[in-house]
N, C-alpha and C positions, 0 to 999 in steps of 0.2 A: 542525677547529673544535670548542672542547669545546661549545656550547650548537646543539642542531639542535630548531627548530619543528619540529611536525606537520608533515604534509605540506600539510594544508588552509589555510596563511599561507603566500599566495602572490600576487603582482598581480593585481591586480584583484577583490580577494576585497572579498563584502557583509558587513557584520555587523549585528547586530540594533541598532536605534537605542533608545531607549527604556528599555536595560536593560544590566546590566555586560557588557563589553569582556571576555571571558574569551583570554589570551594563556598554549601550552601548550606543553612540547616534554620536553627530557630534557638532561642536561648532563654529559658525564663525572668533572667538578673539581667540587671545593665552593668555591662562586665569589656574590658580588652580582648578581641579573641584574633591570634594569630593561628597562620597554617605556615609550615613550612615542607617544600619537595627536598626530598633528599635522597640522595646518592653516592652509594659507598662511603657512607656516613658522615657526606659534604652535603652541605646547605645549598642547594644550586638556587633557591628562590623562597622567597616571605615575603607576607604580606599581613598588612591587619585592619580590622574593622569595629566598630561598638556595633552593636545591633540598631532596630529602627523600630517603630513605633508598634508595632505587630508582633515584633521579636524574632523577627526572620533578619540574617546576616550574609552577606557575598562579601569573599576573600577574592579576587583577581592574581592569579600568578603568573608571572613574567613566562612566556612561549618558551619551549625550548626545541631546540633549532635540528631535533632529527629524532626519527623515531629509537625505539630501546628502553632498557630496564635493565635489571628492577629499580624503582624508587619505592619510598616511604612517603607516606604522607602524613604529618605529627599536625595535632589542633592540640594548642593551646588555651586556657582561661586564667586570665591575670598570671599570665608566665607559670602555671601549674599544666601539665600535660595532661589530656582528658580522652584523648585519643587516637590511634596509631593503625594509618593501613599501610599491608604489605603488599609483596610480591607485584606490585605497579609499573606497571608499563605503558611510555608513547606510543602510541599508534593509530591506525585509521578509525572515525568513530560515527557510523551510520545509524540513524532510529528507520527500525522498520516496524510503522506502522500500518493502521486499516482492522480490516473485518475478518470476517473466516477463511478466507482463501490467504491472508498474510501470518493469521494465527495457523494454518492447518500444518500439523507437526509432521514431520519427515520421517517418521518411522511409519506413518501410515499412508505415502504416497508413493507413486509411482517407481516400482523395481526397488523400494527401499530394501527389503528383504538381501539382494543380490549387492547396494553399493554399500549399507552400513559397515557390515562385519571388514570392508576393504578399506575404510577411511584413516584408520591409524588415528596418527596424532597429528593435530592442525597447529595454527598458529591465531585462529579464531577464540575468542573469547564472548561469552552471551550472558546476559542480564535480562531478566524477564520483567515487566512491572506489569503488578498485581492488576488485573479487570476487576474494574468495582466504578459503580455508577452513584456513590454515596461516600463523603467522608464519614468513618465510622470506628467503632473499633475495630473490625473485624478487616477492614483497610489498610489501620495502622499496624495491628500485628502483623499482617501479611506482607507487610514492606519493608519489617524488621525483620522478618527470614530471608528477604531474597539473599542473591549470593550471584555473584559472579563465577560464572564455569566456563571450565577449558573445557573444550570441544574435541572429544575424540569419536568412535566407535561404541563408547562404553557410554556418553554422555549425550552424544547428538539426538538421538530421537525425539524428545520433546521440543526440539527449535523448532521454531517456523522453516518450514524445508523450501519457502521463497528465498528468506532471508538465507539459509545454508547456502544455497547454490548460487547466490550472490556473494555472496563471502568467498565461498572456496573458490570463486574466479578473481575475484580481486587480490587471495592470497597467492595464486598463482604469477602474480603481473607485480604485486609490491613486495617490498624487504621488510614488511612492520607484522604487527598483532593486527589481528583483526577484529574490534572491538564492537559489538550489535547489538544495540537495547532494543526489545521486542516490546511493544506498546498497541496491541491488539484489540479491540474488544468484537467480538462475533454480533452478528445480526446488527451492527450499526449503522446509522443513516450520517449521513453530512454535518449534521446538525448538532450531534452527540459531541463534535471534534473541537467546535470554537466555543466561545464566551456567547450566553447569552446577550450581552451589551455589541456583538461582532454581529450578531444573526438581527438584531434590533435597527443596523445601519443599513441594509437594505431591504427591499421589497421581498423578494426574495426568501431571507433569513425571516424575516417577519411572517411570512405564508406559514414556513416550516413550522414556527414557535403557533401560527394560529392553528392548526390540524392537529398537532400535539395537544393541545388545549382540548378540543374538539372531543379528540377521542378520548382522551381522559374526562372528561365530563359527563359522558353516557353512562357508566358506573360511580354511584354512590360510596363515599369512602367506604363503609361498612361492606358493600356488596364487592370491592375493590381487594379489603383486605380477603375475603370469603377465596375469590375467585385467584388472588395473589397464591393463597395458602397453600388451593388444589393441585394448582401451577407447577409449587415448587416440591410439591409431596411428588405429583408425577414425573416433573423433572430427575430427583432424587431418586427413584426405582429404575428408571430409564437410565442413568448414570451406574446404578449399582448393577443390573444386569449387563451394559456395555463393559465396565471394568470387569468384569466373569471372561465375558466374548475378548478381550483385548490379554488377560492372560493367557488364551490357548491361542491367538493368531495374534502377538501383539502390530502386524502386519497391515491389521483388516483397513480396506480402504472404507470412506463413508458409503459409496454406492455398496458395498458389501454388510455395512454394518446394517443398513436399512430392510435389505436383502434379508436378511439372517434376525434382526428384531423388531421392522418394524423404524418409523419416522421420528426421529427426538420430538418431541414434544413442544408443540411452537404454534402459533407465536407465543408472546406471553399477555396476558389481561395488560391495558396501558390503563395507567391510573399517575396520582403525581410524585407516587413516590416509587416509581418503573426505574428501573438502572436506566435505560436506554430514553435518557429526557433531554431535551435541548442544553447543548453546553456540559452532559456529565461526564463522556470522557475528559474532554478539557480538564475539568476542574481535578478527576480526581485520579489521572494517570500522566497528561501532559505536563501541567504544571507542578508535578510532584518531580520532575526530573530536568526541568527549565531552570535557569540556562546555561543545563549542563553541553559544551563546549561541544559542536558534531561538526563534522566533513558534510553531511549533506542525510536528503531523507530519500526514504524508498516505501512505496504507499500503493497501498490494494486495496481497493474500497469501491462501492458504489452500488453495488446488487439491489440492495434493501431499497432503494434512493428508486429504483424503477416503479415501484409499486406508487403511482400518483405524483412522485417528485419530479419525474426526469428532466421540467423544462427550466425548473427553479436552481436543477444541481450545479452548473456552470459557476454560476454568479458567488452563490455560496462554497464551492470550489474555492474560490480567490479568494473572496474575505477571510477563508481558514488559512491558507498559505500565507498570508499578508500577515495573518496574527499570529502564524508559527513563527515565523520569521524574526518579527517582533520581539515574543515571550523568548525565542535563543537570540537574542541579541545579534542578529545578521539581517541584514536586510536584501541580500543576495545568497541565501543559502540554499544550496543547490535540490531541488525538488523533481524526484524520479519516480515515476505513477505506473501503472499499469491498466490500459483501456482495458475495459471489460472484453472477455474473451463470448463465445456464442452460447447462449444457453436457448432454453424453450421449455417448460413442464408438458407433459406427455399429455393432459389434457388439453392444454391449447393445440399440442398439435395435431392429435387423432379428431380435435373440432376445424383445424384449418381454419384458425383464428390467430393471428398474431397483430398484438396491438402494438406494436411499436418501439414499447417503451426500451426497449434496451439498445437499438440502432441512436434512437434520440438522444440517450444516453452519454453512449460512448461519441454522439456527435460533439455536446457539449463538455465532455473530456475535451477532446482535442481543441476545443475553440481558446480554452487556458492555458494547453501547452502553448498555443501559440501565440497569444496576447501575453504570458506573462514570461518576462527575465529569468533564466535561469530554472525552467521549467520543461521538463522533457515527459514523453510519453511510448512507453514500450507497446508497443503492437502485437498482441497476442489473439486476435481476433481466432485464429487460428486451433485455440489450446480448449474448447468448451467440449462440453461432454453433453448430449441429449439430456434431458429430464432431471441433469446435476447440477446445482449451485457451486460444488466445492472439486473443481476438475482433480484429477489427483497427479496429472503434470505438472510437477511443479518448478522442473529442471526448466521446462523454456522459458517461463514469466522469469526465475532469478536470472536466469543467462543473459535473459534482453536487457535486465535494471542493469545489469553487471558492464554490456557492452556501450550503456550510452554512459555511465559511470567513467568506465576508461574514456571515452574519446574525448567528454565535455564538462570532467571536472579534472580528469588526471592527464588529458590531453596526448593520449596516444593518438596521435594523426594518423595511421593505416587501420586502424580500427574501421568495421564495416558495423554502426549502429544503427542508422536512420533506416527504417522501411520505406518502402515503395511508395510514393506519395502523388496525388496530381497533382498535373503543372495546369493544365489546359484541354480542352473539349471544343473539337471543332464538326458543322456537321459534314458531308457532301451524301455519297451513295447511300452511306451511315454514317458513325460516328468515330472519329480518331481522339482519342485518348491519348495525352503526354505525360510521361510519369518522373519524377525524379525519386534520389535517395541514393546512397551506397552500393557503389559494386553492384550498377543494376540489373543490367541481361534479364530481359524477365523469362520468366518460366511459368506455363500453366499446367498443374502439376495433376489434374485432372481431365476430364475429357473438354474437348472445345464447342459441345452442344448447347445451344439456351439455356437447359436443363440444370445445366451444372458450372458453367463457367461465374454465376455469381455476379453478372451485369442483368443490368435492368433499362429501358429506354423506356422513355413516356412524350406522347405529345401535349398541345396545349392544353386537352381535357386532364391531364395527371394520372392517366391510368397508366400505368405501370408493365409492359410483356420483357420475359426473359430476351436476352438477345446472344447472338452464337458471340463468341470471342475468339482471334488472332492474334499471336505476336507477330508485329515485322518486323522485318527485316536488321533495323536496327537495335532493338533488342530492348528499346525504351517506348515503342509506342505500342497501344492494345488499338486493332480495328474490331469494331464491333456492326453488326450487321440483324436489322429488326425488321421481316418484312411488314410486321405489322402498326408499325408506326410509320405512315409517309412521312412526317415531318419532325423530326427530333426537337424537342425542345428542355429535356431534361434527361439527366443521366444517373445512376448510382451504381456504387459497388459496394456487396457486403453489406447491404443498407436492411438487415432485417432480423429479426431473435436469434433464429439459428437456420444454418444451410452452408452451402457451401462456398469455400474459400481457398480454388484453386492457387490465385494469382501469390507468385513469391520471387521476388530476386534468387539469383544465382547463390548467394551466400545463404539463402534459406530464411532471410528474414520476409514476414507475411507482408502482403498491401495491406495500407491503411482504408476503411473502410468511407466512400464519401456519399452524399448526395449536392448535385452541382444541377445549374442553370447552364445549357448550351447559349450561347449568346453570338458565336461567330458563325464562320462556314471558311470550308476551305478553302486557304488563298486568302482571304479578307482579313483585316489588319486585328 
């Protein structure tokens, strides 16, 4: 057949209602190729294109004006029919991507065992595109299986159970399908997600692509493929024993599975032909599904990016949003992240060594929520697990993408999304703290001793001592109180790997995590 869709035109596939029909594929011949939407076997909409110098083809079809189904979607070549999707339906259409906390599947987290068997039938619809860090054949086959699935009880477990629990709040609040391409690849860094020519435009991007380099040059192709081979023999036993453990508890969370055999196998040898190479997701999962038509993104990512990146990740942050945005043809498309929640490996902390990198981290998260348009960042400082990368909470991180979703793309105005954020730091006896955000009454839902309340004071030398924490009176200011700093000159909260994270609004969403310059005193302008 000379015209082959994407893999993503498939039965039962949602598209975004409200906004053009984007129809994509490739074509061998220089050939007419029309698509038509249809509906109860009316033509609601066509369109047609020749192909272009590469052989790749975009049909644009006319919006239509409210969610529902079913439609047909007919591709034609030279007025002969070549191919036919059914069961189609408008609806809302989110990519959730990122790493292994956005890939980790719902049947192995938190209370999955007690909510699956109760979920019935949804109005959720999921599409997975294949992890592959190489075009290949074994890419291409794997793209011609995927398949679009209803979501019930019988099916949900393998979704991303961030992505679930974001959905099933949004199906609660809208009248449509709810339509979730899952675009994951585990262990990835920043870098993996744009174009090389995207990481080449700044400083930044360019560090990433020189360390890559780096590390891939300490092994000799031949010692590369040697060390690859080992890799993925051991990968492969460690997979065939986990699928044994996953039939008798298909339940088992990752801290249990660890528990019960043992660490998967990781890292992997970096050499240049490593899935995990600058620009590979890009190339061979994002743009395989570009610019299919979406409502907005929901993104977990960044763990891996700690190890040596954290000051670079900000910058390259934005150049990847800028060119998603780009590659879906929106230049305002709505981008909903989740800051790193708390971790720590049981080494560093039985050494009572924490290097920083992931307070740093989640600082420059939040510096692009708030520098870039149409960029939000859910607060789950709160959700980390000791000694775990992959928390098996996974109901709070969906629920937070879920609630800034409602209020800042679908504009439910009573919506309580925004956490706990500061305004202002002033010093006098100690330090008074102003915080804003939604429905905010704060609450310290912990004890109010140094120990635990998750502030920190330092003076001009930068050392750092716990400090007790109050709410007053009003219900939006924190007084904090250090006798060991006379002179306050800096302040933070939640500013460290892992620890505690009393401080929460009334509606239960966490503070955001700061480090800030005192610069006033009370009273003073």
């Amino acid at each position: 057949m000379a015209i082959k869709l994407n893999g993503i035109f498939k039965d039962k596939m949602v598209f975004q209602w409200g906004a053009e029909l984007r129809v994509f594929g490739y074509c061998d011949k220089t050939c007419v190729i029309r698509a038509s939407l249809i509906k109860a076997g009316d033509v609601v909409s066509t369109g047609t294109c020749g192909t272009e110098q590469d052989g790749s083809f975009l049909i644009c079809l006319e919006p239509v004006d409210e969610p529902g189904g079913p439609y047909e979607i007919k591709v034609f070549e030279d007025d002969i029919e070549v191919s036919k999707i059914s069961d189609v339906y408008a609806g809302e259409v989110w990519l959730a991507a990122g790493g292994g906390n956005m890939d980790y599947p719902l049947t192995r987290s938190e209370f999955a065992k007690f909510i699956i068997p109760k979920i019935g039938d949804t109005e959720i619809r999921f599409y997975r595109v294949p992890s592959f860090g190489h075009l290949n054949e074994a890419q291409a086959k794997a793209e011609a299986e995927t398949e679009w699935i209803d979501i019930n009880s019988d099916t949900c477990g393998a979704m991303s159970a961030v992505a679930f629990y974001f959905a099933r709040e949004l199906e609660s609040r809208l009248d449509a399908k709810i339509g979730i391409i899952q675009c994951c690849a585990t262990r990835s860094t920043i870098d993996n997600w744009q174009s090389v020519e995207s990481l080449l435009s700044t400083k930044e991007g360019r560090q990433y692509i020189k360390d890559f380099d780096d590390a891939a040059s300490e092994l000799t192709p031949e010692e590369y493929d040697k060390a690859d081979a080992e890799y993925k023999e051991k990968y492969a036993e460690y997979n065939k024993v986990l699928a044994e453990a996953l039939k008798e508890n298909p339940y088992l969370t990752y801290p249990e599975a660890d528990a019960k055999l043992g660490p998967a196998p990781w890292p992997a040898p970096v050499g240049h032909k490593s899935a995990r190479h600058p620009g590979s997701a890009f190339e061979c999962m994002i743009l395989r599904i570009a610019p299919y038509t979406l409502r907005g993104v929901i993104f977990y990512q960044g763990e891996a990016d700690t190890d040596g990146h954290q000051s670079e990740y900000g910058h390259v942050f934005e150049t990847m949003i800028k060119e998603w945005r780009d590659v879906f043809f929106d230049d305002q498309l709505p981008f909903i992240f989740c800051q790193l929640p708390m971790y720590i490996s049981k080494d560093r902390k039985y050494m009572g060594f924490d290097d920083m990198s992931w307070p740093l981290l989640r600082e420059q998260q939040q510096i692009v929520a708030i520098d870039m348009p149409n960029v939000y960042m859910a607060v789950i400082v709160d959700c980390g697990e000791f000694n775990n990368l992959f928390p098996s909470d996974k109901k709070t991180p969906g629920d937070r993408l879920a609630l800034l979703a409602e209020k800042f793309v679908y504009g439910f105005e009573k919506v309580d999304a925004v956490s706990p954020f500061i305004i202002d730091a002033r010093r006098g006896e100690g330090v008074e703290i102003t915080f804003g955000g939604d429905y905010l009454l704060l609450n310290l839902t912990a004890g109010f001793g140094p120990d635990d309340s998750g502030f920190e004071v330092a003076g001009e030398d930068g050392q750092f001592f716990p400090a007790e924490a109050n709410v007053d009176f009003d219900g939006k200011t924190i007084l904090l109180s250090c006798p060991l700093v006379e002179f306050p000159s800096k302040v933070r909260y939640a500013f460290f790997s892992y620890g505690p994270t009393p401080l929460h609004a009334q509606n239960g969403l966490t503070a955001t995590p700061f480090q800030v310059r005192i610069d006033k005193d009370l009273g003073g302008a």
